[in-house]
N, CA, C and O atoms as a GROMACS GRO file, in nm:
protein
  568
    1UNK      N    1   0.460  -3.779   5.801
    1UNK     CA    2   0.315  -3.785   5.816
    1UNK      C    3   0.267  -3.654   5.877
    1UNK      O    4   0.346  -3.588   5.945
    2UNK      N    5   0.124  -3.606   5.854
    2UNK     CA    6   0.119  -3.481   5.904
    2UNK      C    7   0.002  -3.545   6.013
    2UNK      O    8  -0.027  -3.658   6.054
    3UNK      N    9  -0.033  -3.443   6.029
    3UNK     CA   10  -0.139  -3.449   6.166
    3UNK      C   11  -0.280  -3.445   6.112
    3UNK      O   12  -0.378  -3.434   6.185
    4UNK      N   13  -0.283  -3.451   6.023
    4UNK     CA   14  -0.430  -3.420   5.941
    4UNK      C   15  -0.425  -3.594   5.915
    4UNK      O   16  -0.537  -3.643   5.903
    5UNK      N   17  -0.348  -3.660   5.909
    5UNK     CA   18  -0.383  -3.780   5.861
    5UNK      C   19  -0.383  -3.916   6.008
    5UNK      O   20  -0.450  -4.019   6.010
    6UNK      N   21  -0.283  -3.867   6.118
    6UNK     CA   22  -0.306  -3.876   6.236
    6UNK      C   23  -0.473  -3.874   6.315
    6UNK      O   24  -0.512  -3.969   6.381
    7UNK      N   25  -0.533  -3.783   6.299
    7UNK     CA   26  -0.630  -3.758   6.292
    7UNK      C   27  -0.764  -3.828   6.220
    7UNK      O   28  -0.869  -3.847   6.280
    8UNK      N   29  -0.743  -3.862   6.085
    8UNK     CA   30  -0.800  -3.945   6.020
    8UNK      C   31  -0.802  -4.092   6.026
    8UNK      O   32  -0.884  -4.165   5.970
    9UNK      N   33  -0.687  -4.133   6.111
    9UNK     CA   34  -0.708  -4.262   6.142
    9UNK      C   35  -0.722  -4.303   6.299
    9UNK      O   36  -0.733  -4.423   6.328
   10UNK      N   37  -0.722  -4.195   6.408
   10UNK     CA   38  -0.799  -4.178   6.467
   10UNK      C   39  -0.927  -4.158   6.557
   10UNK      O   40  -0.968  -4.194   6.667
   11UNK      N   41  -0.955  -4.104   6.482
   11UNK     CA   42  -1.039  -3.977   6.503
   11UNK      C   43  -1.098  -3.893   6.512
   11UNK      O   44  -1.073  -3.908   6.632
   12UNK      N   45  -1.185  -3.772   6.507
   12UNK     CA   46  -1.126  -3.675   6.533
   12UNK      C   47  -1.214  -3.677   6.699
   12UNK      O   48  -1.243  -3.561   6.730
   13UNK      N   49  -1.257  -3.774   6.801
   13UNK     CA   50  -1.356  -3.705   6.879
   13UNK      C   51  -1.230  -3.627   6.960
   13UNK      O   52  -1.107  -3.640   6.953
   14UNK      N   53  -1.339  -3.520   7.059
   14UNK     CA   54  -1.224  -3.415   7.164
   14UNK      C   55  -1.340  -3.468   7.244
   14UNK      O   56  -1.451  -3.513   7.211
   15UNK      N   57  -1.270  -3.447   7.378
   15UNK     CA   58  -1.348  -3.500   7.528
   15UNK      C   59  -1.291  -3.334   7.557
   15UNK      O   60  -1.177  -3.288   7.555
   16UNK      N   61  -1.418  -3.272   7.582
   16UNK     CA   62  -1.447  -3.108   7.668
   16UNK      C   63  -1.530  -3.128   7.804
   16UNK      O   64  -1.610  -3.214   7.840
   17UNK      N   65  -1.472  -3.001   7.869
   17UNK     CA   66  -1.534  -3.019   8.011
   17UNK      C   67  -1.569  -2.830   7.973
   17UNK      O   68  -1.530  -2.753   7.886
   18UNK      N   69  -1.655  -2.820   8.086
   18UNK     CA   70  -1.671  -2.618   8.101
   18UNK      C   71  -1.573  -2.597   8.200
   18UNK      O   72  -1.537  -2.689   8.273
   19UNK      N   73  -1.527  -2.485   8.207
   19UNK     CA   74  -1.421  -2.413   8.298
   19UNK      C   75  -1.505  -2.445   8.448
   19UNK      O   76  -1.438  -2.479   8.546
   20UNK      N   77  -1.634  -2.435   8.454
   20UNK     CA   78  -1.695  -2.465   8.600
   20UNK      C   79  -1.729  -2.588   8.646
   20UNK      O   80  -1.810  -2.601   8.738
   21UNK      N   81  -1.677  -2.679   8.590
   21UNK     CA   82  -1.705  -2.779   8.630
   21UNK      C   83  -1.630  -2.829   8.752
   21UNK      O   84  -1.531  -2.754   8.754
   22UNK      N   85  -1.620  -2.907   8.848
   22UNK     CA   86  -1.549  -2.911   8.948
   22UNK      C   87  -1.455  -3.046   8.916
   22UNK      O   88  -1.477  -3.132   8.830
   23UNK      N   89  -1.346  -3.040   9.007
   23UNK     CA   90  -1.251  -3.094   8.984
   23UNK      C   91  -1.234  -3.243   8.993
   23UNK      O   92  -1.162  -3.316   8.924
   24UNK      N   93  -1.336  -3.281   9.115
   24UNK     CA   94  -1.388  -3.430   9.088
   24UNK      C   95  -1.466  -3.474   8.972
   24UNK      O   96  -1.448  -3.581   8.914
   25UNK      N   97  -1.548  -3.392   8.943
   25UNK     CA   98  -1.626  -3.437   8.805
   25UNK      C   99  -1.480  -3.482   8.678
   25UNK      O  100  -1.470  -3.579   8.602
   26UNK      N  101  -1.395  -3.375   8.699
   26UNK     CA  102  -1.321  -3.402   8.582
   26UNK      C  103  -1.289  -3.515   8.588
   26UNK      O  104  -1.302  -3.585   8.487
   27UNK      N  105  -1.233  -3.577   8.720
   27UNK     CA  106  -1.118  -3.633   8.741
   27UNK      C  107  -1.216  -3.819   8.668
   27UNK      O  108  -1.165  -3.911   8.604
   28UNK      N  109  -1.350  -3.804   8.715
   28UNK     CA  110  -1.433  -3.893   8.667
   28UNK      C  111  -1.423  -3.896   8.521
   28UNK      O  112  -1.395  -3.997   8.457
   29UNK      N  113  -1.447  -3.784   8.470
   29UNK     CA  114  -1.448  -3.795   8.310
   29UNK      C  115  -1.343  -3.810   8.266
   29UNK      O  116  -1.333  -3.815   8.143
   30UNK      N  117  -1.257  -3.818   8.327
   30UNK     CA  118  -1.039  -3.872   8.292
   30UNK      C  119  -1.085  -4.014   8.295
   30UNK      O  120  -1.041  -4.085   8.205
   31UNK      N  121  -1.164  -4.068   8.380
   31UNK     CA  122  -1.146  -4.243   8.363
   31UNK      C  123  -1.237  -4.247   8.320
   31UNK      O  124  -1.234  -4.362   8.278
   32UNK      N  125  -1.376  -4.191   8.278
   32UNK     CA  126  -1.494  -4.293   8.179
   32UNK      C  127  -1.454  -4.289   8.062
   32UNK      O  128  -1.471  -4.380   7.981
   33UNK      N  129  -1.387  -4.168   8.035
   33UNK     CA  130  -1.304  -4.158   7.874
   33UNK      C  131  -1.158  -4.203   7.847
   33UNK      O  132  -1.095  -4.181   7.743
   34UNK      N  133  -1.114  -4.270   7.957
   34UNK     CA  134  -1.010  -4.356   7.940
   34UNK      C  135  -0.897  -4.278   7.892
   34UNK      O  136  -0.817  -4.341   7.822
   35UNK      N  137  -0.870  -4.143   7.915
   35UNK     CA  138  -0.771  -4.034   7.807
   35UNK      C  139  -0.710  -3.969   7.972
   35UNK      O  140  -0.749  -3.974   8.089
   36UNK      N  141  -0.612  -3.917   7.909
   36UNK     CA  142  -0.502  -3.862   8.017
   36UNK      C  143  -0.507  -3.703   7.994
   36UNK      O  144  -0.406  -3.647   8.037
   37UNK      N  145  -0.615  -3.604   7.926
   37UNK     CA  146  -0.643  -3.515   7.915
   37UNK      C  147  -0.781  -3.430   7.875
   37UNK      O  148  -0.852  -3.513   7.817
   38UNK      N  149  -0.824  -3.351   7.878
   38UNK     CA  150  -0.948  -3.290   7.882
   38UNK      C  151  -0.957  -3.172   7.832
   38UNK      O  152  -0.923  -3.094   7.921
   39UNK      N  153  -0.999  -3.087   7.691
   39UNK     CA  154  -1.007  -2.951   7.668
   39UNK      C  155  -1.124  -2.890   7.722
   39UNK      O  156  -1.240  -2.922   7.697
   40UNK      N  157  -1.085  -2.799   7.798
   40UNK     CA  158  -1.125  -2.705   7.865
   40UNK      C  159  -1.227  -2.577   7.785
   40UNK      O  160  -1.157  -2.481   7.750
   41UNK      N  161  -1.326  -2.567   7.764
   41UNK     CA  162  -1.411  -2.475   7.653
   41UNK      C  163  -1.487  -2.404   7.685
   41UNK      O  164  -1.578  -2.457   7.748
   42UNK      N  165  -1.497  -2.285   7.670
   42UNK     CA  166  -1.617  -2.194   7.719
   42UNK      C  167  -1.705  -2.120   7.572
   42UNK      O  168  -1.696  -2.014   7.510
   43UNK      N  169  -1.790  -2.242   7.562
   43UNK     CA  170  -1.830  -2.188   7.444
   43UNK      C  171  -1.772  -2.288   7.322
   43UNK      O  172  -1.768  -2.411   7.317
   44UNK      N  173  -1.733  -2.194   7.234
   44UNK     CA  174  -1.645  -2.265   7.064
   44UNK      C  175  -1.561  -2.246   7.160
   44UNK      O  176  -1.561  -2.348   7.229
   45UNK      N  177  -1.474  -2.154   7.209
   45UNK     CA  178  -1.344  -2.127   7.253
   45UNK      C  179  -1.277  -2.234   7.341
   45UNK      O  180  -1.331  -2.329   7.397
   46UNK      N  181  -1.180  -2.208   7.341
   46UNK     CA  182  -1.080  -2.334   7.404
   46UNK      C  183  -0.984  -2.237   7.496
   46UNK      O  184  -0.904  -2.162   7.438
   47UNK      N  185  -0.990  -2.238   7.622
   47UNK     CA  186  -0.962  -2.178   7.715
   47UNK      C  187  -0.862  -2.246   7.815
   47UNK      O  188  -0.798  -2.184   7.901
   48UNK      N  189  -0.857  -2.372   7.795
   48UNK     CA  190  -0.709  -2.471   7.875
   48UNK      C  191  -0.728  -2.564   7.871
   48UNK      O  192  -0.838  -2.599   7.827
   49UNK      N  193  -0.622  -2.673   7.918
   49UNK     CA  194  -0.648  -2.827   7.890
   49UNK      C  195  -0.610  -2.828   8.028
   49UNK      O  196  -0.538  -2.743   8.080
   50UNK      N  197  -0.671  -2.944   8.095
   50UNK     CA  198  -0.718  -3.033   8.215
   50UNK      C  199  -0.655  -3.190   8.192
   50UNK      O  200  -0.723  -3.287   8.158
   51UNK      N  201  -0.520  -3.190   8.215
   51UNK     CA  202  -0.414  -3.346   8.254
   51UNK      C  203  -0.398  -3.375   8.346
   51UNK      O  204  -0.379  -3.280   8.422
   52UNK      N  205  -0.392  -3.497   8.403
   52UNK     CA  206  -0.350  -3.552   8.491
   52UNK      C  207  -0.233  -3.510   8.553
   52UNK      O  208  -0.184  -3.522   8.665
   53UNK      N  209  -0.209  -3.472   8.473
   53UNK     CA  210  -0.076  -3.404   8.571
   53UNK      C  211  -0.089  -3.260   8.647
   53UNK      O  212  -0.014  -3.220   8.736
   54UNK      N  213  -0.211  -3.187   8.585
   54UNK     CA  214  -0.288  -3.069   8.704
   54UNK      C  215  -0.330  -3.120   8.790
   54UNK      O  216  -0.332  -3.083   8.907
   55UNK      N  217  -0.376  -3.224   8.736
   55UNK     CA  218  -0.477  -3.322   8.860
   55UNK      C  219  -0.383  -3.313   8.955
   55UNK      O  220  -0.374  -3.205   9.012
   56UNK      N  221  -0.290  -3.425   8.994
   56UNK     CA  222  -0.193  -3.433   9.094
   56UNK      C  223  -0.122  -3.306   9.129
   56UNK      O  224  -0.043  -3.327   9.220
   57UNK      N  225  -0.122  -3.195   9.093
   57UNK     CA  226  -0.041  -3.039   9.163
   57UNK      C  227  -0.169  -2.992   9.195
   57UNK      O  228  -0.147  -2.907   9.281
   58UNK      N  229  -0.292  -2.997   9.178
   58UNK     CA  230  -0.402  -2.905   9.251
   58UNK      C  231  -0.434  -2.973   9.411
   58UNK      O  232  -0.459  -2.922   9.520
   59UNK      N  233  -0.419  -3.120   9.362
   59UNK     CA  234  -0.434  -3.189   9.533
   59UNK      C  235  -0.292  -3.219   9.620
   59UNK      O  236  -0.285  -3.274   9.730
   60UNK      N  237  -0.196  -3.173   9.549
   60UNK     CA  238   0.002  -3.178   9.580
   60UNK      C  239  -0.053  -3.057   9.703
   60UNK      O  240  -0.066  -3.080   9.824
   61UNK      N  241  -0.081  -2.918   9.629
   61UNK     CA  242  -0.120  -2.829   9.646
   61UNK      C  243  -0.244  -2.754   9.759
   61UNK      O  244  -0.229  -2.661   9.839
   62UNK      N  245  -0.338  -2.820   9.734
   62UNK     CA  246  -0.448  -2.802   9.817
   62UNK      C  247  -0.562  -2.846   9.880
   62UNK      O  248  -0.670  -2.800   9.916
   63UNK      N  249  -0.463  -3.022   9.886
   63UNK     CA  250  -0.526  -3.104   9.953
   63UNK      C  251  -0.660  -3.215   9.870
   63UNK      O  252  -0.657  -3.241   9.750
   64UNK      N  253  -0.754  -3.262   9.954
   64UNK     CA  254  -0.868  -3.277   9.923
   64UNK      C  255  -0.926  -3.146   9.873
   64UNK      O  256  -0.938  -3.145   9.750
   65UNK      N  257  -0.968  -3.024   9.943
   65UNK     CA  258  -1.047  -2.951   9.914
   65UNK      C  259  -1.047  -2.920   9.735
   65UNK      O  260  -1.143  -2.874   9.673
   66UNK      N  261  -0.921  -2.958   9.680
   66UNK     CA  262  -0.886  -2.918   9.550
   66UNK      C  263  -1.012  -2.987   9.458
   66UNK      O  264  -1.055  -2.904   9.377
   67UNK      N  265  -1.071  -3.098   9.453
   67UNK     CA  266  -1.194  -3.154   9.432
   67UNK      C  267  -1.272  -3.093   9.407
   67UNK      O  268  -1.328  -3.093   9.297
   68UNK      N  269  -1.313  -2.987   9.553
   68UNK     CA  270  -1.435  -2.934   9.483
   68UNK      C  271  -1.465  -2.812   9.380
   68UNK      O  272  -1.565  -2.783   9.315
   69UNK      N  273  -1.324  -2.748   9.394
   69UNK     CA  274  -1.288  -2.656   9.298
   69UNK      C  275  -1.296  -2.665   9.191
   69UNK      O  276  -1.281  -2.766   9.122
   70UNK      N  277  -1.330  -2.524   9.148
   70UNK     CA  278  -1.341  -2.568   8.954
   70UNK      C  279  -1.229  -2.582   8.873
   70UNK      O  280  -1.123  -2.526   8.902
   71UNK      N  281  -1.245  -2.665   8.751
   71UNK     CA  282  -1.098  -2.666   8.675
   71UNK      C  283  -1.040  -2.544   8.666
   71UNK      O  284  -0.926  -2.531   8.709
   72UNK      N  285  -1.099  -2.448   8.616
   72UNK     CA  286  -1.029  -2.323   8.570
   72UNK      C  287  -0.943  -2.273   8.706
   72UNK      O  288  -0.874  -2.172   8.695
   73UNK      N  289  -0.946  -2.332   8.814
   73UNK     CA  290  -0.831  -2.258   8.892
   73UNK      C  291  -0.717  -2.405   8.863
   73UNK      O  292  -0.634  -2.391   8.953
   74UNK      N  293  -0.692  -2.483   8.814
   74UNK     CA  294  -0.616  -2.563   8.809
   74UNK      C  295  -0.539  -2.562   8.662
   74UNK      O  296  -0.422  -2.565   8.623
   75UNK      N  297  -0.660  -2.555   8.610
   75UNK     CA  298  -0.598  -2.581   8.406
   75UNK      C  299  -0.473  -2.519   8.383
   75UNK      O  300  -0.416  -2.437   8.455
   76UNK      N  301  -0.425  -2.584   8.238
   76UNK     CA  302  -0.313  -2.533   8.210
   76UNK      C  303  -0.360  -2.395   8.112
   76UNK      O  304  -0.447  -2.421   8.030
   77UNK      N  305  -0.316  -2.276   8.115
   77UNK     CA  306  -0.428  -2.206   8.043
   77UNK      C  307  -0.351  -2.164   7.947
   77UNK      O  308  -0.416  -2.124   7.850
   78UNK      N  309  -0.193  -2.157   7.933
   78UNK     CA  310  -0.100  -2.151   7.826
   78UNK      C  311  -0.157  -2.281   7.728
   78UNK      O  312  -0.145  -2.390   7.782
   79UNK      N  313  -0.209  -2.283   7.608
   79UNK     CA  314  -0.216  -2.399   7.537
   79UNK      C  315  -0.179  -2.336   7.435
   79UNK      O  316  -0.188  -2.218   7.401
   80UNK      N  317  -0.105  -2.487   7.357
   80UNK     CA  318   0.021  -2.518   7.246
   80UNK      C  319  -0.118  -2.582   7.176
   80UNK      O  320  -0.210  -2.652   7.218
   81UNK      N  321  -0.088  -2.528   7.060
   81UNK     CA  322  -0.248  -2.597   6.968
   81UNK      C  323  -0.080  -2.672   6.814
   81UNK      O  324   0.040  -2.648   6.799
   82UNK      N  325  -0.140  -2.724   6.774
   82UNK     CA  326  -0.083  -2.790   6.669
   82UNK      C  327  -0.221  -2.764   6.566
   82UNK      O  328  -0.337  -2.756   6.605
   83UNK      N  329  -0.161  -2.753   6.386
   83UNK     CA  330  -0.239  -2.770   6.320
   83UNK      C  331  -0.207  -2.838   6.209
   83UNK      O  332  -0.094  -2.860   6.165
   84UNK      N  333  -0.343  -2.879   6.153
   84UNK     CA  334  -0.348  -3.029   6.080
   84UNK      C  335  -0.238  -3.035   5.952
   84UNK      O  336  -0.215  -3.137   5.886
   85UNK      N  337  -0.179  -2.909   5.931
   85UNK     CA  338  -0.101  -2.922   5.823
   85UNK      C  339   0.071  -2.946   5.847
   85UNK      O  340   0.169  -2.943   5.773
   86UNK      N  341   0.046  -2.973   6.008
   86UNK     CA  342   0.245  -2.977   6.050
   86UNK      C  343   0.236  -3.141   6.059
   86UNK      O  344   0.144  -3.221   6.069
   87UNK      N  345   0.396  -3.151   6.050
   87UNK     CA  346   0.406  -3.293   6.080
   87UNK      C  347   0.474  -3.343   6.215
   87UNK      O  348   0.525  -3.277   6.306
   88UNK      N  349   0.461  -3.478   6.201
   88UNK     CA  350   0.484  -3.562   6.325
   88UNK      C  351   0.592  -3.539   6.372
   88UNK      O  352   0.608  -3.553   6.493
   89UNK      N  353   0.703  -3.495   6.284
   89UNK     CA  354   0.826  -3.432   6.348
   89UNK      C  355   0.857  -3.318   6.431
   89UNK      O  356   0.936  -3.297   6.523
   90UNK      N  357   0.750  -3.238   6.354
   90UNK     CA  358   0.739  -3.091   6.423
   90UNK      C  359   0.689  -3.112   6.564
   90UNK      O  360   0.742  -3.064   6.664
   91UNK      N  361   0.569  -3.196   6.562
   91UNK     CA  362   0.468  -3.235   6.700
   91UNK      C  363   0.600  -3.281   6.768
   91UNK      O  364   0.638  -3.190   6.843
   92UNK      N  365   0.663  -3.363   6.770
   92UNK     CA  366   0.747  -3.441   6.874
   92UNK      C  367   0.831  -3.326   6.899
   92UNK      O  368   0.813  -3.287   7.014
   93UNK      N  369   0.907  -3.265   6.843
   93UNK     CA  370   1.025  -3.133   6.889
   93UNK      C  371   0.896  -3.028   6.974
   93UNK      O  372   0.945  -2.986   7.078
   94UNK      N  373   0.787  -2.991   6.959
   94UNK     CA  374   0.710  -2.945   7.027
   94UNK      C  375   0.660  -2.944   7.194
   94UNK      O  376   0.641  -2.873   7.293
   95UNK      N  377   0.659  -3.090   7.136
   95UNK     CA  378   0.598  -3.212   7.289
   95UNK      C  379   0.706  -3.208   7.390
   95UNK      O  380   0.690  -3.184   7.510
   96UNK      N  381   0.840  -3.237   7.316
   96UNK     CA  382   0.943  -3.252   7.409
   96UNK      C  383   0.992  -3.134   7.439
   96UNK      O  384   0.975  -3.104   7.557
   97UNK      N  385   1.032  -3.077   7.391
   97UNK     CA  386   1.078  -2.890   7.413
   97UNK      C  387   0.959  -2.868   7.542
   97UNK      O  388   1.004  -2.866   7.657
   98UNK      N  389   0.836  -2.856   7.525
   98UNK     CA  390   0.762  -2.787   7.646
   98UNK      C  391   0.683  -2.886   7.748
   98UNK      O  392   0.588  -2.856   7.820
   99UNK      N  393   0.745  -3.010   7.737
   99UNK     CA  394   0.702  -3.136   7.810
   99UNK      C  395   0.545  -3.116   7.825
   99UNK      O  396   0.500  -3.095   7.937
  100UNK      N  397   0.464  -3.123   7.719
  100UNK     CA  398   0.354  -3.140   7.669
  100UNK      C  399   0.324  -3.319   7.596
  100UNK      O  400   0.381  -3.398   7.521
  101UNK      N  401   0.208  -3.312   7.672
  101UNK     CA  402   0.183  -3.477   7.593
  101UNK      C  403   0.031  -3.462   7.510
  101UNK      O  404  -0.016  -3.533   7.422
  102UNK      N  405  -0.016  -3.362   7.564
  102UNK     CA  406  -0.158  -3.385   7.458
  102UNK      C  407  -0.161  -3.195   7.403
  102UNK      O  408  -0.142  -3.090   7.464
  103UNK      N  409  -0.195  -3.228   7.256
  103UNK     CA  410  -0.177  -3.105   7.217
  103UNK      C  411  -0.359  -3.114   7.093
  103UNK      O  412  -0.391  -3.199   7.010
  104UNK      N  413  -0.427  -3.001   7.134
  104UNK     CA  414  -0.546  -2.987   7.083
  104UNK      C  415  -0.525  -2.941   6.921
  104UNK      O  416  -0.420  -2.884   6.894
  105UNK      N  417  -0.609  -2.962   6.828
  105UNK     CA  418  -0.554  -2.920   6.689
  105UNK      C  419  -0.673  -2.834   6.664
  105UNK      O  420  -0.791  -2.859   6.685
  106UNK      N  421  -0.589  -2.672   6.588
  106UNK     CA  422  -0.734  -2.644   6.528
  106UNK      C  423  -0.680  -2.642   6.394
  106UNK      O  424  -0.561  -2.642   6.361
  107UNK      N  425  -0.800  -2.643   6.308
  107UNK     CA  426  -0.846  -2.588   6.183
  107UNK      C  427  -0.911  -2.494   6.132
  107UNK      O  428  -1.026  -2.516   6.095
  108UNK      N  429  -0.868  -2.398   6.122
  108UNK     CA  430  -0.884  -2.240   6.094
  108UNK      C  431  -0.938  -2.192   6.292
  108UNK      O  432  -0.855  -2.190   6.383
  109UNK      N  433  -1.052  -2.168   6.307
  109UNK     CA  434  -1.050  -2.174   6.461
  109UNK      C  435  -1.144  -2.254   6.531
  109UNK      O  436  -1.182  -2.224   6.645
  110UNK      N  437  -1.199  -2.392   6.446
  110UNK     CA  438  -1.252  -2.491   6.492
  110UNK      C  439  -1.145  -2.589   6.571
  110UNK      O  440  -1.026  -2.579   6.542
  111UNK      N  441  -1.183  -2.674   6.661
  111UNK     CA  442  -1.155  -2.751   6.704
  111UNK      C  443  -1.145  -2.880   6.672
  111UNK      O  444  -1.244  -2.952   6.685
  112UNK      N  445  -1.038  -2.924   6.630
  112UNK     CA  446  -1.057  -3.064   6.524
  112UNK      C  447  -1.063  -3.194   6.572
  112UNK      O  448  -1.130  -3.292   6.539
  113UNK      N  449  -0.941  -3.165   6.698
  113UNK     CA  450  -0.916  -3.330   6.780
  113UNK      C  451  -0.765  -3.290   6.810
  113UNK      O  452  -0.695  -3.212   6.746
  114UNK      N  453  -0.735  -3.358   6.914
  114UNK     CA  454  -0.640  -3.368   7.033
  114UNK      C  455  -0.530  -3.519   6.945
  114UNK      O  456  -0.557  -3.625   6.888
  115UNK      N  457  -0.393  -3.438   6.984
  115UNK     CA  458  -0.249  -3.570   6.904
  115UNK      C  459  -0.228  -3.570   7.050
  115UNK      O  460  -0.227  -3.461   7.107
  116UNK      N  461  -0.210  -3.686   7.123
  116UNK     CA  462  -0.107  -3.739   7.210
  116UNK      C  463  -0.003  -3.771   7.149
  116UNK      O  464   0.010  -3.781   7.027
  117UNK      N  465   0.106  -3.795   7.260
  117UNK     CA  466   0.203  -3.796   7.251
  117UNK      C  467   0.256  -3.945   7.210
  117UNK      O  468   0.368  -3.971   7.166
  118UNK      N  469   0.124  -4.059   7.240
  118UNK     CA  470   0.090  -4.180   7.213
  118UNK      C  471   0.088  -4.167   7.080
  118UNK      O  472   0.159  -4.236   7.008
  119UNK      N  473   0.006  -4.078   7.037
  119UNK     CA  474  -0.009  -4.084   6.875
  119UNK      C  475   0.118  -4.065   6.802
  119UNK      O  476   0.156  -4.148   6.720
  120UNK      N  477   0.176  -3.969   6.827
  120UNK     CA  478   0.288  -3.956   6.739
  120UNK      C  479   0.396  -4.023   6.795
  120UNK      O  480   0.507  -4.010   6.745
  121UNK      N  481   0.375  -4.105   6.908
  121UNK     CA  482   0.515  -4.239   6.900
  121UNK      C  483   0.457  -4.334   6.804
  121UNK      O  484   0.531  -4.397   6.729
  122UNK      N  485   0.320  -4.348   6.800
  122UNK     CA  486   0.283  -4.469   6.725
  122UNK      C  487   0.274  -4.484   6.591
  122UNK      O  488   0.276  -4.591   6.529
  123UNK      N  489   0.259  -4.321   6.526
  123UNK     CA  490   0.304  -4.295   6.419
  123UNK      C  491   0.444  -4.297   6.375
  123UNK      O  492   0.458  -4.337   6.259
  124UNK      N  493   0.580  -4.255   6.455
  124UNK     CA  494   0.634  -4.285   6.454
  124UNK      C  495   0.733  -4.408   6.398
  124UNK      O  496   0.804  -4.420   6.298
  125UNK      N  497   0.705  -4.484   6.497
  125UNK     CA  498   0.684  -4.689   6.497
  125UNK      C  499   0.628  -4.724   6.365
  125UNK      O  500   0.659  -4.819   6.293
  126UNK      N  501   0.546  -4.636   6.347
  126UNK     CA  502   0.448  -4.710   6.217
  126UNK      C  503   0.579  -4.685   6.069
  126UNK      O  504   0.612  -4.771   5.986
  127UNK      N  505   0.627  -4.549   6.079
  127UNK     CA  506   0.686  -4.514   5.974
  127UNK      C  507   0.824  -4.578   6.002
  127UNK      O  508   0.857  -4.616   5.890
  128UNK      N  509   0.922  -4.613   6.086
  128UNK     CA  510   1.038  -4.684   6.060
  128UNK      C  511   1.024  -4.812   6.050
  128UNK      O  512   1.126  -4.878   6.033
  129UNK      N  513   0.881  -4.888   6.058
  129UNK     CA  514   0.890  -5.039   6.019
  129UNK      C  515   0.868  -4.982   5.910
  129UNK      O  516   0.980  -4.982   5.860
  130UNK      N  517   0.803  -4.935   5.841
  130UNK     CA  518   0.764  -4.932   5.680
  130UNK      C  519   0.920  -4.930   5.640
  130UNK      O  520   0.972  -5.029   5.588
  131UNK      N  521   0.985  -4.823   5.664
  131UNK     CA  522   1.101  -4.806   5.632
  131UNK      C  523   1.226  -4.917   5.601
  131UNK      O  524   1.304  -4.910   5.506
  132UNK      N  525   1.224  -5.020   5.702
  132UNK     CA  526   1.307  -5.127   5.748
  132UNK      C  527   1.251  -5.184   5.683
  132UNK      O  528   1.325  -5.269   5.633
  133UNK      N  529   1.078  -5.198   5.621
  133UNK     CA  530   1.047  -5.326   5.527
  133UNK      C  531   1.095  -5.320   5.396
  133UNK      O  532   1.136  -5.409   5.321
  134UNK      N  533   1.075  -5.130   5.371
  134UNK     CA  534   1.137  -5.116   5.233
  134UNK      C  535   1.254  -5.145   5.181
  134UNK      O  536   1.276  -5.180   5.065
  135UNK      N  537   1.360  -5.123   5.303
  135UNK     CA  538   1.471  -5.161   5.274
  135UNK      C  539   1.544  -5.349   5.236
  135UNK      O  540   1.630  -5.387   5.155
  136UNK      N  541   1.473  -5.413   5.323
  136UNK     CA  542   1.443  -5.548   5.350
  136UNK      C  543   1.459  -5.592   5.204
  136UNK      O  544   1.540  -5.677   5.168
  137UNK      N  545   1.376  -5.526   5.125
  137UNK     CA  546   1.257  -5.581   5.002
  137UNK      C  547   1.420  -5.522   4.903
  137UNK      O  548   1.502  -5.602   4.857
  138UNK      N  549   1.428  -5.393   4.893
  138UNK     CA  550   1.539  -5.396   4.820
  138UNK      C  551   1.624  -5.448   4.815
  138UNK      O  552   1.649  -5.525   4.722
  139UNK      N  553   1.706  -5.427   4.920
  139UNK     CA  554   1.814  -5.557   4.945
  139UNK      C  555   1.795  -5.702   4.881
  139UNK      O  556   1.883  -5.770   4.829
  140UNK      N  557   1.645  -5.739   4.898
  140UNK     CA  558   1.623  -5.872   4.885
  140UNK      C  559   1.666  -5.924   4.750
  140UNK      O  560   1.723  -6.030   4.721
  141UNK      N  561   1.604  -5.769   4.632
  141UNK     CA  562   1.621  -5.756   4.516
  141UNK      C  563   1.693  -5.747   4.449
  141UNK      O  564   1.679  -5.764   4.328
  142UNK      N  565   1.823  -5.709   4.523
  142UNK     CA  566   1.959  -5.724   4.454
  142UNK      C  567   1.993  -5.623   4.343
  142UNK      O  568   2.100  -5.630   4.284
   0.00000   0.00000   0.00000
């Protein structure tokens, strides 16, 4: 399966924050949007992603005060983009190699929508039951 079709059953919204936004605001827009990550945008551009897992090293790190700070001193600013034409295999050797769980997708240099790492287990899952049914059915057929 590729990621273009991941996407399509999906999807495609992206949850963006601005680089100045402060770090409590984010941490709010992590739970009204119910997602474990946030692209970071200045402009069209995509400038870092904002996870829960910065979350916890900016306040590991610098306490409360880390709150009022803006994302951009926290973000991850190395970002791994995936695009809509790789597949779910590629994404997972990706994810796991750089212990990445949400990876933003572009399309040419638009911004298309964000694969968790949810997504491509669930895609995953989806493709070895198909698999096990197909086989099922042959067998059955003799």
């Amino acid at each position: 399966m590729l990621v273009a079709e991941i996407l399509k059953d999906k999807g495609q919204a992206v949850f963006t924050l601005s680089p100045d936004v402060a770090l409590i605001e984010a941490c709010g827009e992590l739970d009204r949007k119910r997602v474990g990550a946030l692209i970071v945008c200045a402009g069209d551009n995509v400038v870092g992603v904002l996870s829960e897992r910065d979350v916890v090293r900016a306040v590991s790190q610098d306490g409360v005060a880390a709150l009022e700070r803006p994302v951009s001193h926290y973000m991850t600013t190395e970002v791994v983009f995936a695009q809509p034409t790789e597949t779910v295999a590629t994404l997972m050797g990706r994810m796991t190699d750089r212990r990445i769980r949400h990876l933003p997708v572009l399309s040419g240099a638009r911004l298309a929508g964000v694969v968790s790492i949810g997504d491509v287990v669930k895609c995953q899952i989806a493709e070895a039951t198909q698999e096990a049914e197909s086989l099922r059915t042959y067998i059955a057929a003799g």
